[in-house]
PyMOL commands that place a pseudoatom at each C-alpha (Angstrom):
pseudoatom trace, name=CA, resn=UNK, resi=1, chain=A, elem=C, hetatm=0, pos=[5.116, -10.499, -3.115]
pseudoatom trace, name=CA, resn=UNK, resi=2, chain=A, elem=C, hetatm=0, pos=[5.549, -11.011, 0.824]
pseudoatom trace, name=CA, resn=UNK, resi=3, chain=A, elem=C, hetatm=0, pos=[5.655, -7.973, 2.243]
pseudoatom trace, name=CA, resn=UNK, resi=4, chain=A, elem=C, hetatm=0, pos=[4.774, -5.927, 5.642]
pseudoatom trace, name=CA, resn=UNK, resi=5, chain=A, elem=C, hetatm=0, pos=[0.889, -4.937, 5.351]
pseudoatom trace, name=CA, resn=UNK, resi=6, chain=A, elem=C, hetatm=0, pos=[1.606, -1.378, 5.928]
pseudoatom trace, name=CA, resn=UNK, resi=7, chain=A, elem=C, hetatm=0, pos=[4.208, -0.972, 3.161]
pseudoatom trace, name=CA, resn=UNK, resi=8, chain=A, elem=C, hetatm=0, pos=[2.989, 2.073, 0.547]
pseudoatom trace, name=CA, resn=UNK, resi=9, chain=A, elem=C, hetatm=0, pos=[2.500, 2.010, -3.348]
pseudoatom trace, name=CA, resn=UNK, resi=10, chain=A, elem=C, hetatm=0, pos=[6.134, 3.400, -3.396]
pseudoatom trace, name=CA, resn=UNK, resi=11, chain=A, elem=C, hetatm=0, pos=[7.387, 0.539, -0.758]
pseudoatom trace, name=CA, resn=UNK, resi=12, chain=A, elem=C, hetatm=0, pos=[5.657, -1.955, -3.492]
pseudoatom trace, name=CA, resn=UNK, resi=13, chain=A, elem=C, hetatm=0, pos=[6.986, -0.099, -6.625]
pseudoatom trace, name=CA, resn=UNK, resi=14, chain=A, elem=C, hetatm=0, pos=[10.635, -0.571, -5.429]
pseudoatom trace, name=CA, resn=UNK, resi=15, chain=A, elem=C, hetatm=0, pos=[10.700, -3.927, -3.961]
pseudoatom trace, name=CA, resn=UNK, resi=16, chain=A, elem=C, hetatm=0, pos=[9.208, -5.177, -7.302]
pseudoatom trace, name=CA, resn=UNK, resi=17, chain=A, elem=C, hetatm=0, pos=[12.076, -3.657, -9.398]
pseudoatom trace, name=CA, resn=UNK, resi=18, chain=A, elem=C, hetatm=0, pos=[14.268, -5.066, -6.911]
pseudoatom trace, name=CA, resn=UNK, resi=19, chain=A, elem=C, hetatm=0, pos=[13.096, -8.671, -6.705]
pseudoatom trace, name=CA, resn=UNK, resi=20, chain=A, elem=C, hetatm=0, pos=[11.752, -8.906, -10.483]
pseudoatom trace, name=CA, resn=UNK, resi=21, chain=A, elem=C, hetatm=0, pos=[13.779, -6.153, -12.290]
pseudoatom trace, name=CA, resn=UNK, resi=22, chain=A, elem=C, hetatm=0, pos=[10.147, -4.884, -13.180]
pseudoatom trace, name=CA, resn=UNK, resi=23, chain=A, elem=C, hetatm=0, pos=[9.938, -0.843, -13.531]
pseudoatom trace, name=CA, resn=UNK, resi=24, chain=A, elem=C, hetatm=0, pos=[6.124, 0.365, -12.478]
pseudoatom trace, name=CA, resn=UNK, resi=25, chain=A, elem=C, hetatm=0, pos=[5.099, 3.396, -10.941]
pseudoatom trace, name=CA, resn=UNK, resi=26, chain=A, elem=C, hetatm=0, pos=[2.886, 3.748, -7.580]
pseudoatom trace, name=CA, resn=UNK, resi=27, chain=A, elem=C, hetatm=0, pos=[-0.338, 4.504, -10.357]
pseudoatom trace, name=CA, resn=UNK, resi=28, chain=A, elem=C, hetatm=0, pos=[0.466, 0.848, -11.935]
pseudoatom trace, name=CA, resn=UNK, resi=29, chain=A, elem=C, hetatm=0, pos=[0.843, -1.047, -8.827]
pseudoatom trace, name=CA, resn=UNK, resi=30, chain=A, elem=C, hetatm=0, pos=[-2.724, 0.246, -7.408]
pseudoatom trace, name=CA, resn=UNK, resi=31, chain=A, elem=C, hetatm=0, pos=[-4.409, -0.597, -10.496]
pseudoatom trace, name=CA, resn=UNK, resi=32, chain=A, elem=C, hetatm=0, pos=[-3.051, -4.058, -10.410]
pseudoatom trace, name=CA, resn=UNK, resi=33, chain=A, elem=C, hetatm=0, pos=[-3.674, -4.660, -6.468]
pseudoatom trace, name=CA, resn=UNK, resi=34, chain=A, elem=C, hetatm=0, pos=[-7.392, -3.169, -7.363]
pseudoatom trace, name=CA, resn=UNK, resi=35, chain=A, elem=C, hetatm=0, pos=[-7.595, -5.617, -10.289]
pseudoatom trace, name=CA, resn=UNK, resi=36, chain=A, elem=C, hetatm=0, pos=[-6.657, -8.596, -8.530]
pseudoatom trace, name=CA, resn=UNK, resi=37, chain=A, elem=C, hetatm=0, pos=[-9.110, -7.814, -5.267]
pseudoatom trace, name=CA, resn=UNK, resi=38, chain=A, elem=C, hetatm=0, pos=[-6.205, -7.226, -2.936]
pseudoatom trace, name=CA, resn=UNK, resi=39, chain=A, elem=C, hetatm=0, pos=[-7.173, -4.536, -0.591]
pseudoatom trace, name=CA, resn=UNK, resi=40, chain=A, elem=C, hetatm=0, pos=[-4.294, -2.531, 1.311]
pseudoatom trace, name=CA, resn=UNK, resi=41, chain=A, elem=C, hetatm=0, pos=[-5.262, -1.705, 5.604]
pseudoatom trace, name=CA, resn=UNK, resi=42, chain=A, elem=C, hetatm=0, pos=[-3.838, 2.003, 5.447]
pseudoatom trace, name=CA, resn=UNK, resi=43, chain=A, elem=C, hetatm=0, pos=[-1.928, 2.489, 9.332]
pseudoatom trace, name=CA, resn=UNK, resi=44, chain=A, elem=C, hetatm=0, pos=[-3.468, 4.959, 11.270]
pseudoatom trace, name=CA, resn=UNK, resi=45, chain=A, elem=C, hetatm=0, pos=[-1.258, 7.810, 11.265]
pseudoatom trace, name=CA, resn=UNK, resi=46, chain=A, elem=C, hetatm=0, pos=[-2.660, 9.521, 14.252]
pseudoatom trace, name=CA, resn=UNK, resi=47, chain=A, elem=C, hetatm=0, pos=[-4.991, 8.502, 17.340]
pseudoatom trace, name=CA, resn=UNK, resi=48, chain=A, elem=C, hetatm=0, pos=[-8.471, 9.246, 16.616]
pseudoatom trace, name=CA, resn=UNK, resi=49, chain=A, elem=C, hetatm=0, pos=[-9.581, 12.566, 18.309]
pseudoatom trace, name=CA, resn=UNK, resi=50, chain=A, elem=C, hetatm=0, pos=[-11.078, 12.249, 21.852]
pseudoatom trace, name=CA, resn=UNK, resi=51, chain=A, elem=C, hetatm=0, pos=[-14.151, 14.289, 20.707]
pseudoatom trace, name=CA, resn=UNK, resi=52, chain=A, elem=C, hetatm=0, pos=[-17.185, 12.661, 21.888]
pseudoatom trace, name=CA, resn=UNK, resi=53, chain=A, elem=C, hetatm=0, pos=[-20.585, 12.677, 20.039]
pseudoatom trace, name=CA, resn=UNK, resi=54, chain=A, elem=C, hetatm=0, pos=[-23.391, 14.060, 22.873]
for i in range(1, 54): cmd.bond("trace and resi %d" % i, "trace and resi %d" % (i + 1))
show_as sticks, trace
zoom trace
């Protein structure tokens, strides 16, 4: 499935019923990345916090 690397579970879900005509919730699609070894970079939704460790 090409895809951008910070689609979601949900993203996934629909573009596989598109393309394939395959129904499968968010749930099913993790397990089946997780089975397979694919691992998913989550996008940093916010900067990290400029609190510094003394």
């Amino acid at each position: 499935m090409a895809t951008s690397s910070d689609a979601t579970l949900d993203d996934l879900a629909v573009q596989l019923a598109r393309r394939d005509h395959i129904v499968a919730s968010r749930h099913t699609v993790g397990r089946a990345l997780r089975r397979l070894n694919i691992t998913r970079k989550k996008k940093r939704s916010t900067q990290p916090s400029a609190t510094r460790k003394m």
